[in-house]
C-alpha positions as CSV (number, residue, x, y, z in Angstrom):
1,X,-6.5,-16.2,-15.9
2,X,-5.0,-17.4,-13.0
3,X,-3.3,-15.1,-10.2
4,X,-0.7,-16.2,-7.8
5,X,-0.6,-14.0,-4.9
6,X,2.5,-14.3,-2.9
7,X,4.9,-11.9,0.2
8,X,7.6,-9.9,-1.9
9,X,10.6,-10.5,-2.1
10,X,13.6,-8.7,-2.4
11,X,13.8,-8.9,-6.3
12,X,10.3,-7.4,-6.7
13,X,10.9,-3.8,-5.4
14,X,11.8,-2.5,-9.2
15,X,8.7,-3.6,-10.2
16,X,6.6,-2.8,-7.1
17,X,8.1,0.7,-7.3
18,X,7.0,0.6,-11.0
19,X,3.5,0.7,-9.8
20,X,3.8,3.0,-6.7
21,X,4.7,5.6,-9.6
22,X,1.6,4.3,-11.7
23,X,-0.2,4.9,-8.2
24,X,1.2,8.7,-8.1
25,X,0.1,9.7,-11.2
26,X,-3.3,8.2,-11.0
27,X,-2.8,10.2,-7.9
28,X,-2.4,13.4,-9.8
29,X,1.2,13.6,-8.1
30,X,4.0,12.0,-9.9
31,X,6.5,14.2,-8.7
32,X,6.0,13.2,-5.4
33,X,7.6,10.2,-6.0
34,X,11.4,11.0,-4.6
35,X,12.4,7.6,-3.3
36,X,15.0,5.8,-4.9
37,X,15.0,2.4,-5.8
38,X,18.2,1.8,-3.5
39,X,15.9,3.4,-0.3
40,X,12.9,1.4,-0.8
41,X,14.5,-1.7,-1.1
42,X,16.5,-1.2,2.2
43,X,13.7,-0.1,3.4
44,X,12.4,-3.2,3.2
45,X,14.9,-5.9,3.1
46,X,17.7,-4.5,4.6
47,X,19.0,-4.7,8.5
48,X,16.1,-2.7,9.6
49,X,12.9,-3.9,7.5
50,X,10.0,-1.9,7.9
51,X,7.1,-2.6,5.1
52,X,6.5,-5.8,4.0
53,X,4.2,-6.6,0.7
54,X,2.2,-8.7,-1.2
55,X,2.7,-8.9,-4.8
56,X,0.0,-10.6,-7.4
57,X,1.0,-12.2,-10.5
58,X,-0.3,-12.9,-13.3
59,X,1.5,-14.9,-16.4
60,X,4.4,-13.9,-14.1
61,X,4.3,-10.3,-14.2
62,X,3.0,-8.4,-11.0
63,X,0.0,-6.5,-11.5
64,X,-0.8,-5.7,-8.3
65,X,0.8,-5.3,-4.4
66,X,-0.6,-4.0,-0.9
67,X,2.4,-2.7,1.1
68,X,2.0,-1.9,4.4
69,X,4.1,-1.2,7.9
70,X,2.9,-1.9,11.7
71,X,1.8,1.7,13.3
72,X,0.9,2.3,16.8
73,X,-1.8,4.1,17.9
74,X,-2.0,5.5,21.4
75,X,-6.2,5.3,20.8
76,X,-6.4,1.8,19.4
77,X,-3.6,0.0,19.9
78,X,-1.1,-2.3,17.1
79,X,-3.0,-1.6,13.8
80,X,-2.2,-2.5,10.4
81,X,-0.9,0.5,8.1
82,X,-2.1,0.1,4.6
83,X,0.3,2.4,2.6
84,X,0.0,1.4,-0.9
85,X,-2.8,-0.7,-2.9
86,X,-2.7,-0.9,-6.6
87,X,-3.7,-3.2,-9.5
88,X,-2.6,-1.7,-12.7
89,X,-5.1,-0.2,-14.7
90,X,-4.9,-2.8,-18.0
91,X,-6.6,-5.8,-15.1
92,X,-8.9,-4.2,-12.8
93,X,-12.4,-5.4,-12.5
94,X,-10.8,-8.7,-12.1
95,X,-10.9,-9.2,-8.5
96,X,-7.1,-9.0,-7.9
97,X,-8.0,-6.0,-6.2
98,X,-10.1,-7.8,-3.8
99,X,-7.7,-10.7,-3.3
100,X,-5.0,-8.8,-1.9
101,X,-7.4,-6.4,-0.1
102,X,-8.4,-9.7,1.2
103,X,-4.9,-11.2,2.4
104,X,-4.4,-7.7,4.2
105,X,-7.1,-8.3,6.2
106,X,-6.3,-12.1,6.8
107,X,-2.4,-10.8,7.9
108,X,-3.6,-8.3,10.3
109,X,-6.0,-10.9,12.0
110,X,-3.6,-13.5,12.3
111,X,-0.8,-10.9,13.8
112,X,-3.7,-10.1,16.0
113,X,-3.7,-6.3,15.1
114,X,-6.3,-4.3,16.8
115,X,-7.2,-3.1,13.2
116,X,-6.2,-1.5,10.0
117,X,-6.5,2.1,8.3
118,X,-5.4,3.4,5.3
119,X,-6.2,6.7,3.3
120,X,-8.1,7.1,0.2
121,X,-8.6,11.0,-1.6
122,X,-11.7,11.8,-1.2
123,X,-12.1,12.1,-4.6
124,X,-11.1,8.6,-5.6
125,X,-14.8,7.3,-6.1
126,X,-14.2,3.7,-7.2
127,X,-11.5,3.1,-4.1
128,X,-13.9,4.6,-1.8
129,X,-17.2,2.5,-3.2
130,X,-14.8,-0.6,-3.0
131,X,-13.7,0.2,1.0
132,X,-17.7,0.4,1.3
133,X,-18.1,-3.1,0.1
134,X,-15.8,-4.2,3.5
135,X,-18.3,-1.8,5.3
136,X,-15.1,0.3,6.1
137,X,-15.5,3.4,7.9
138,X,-14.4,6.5,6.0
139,X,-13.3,9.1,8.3
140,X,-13.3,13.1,7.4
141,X,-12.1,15.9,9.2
142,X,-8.4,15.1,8.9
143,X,-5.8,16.8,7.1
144,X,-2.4,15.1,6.8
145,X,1.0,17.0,8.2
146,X,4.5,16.4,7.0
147,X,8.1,17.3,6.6
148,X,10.3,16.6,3.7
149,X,13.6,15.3,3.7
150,X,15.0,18.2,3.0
151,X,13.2,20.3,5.6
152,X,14.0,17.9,8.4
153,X,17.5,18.5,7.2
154,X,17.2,22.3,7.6
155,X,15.7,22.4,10.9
């Protein structure tokens, strides 16, 4: 089996948002899944770009992607925001997982980021033993705040 990893391109967002819906309902939280395929793909190809991905293929079909955005932190600096990292269930255990795990790290050295973070529910065992194997600290103590769309539009 051979995988290509490569940067995503504009045609790939179906598919990429293909698996960020896999992702949610592994995740126990389809539902939460609200952006349309129009908004993510302006989201990231259109005037004002702001994720970029990697895809992995295999046989020509991605089975896998890491998308991520620059964040600032006023602790630590320009870090690397890992958003979304998924290889479809049908070919894990075949170290796609680790290849693009792997070219996240290489793109957020060679941008010179001060670092990278991500979340992981404390519940997801296998992500969390395969952070470990980086020697990735796994912070507790934080609870996550938002506002919908429709909230912000309410205010």
């Amino acid at each position: 089996m051979h995988v290509h990893l490569r940067v995503a391109v504009k045609a790939d967002c179906s598919r990429i948002l293909e698996l960020v819906k896999e992702l949610a309902l592994y995740e126990r939280a389809p539902e939460e899944v609200t952006v349309t395929l129009e908004e993510f793909t302006e989201a990231g190809f259109g005037l004002k770009p702001v994720w970029k991905a990697f895809v992995a293929e295999v046989d020509g079909l991605i089975v896998g992607f890491a998308l991520y955005y620059i964040r600032f932190s006023t602790w630590k600096g320009p870090r690397l925001y890992l958003e979304d990292f998924l290889v479809t269930e049908s070919m894990r255990g075949r170290d796609i997982g680790k290849l693009l795990f792997e070219r996240v790290i290489q793109e957020a050295s060679e941008l010179g980021f001060n670092g990278m973070s991500w979340q992981v529910l404390d519940w997801n065992d296998p992500a969390i033993n395969f952070y470990k194997k980086y020697n990735a600290a796994i912070e507790a103590g934080w609870l996550n705040g938002s506002l919908s769309k429709e909230q912000l539009l309410n205010y």
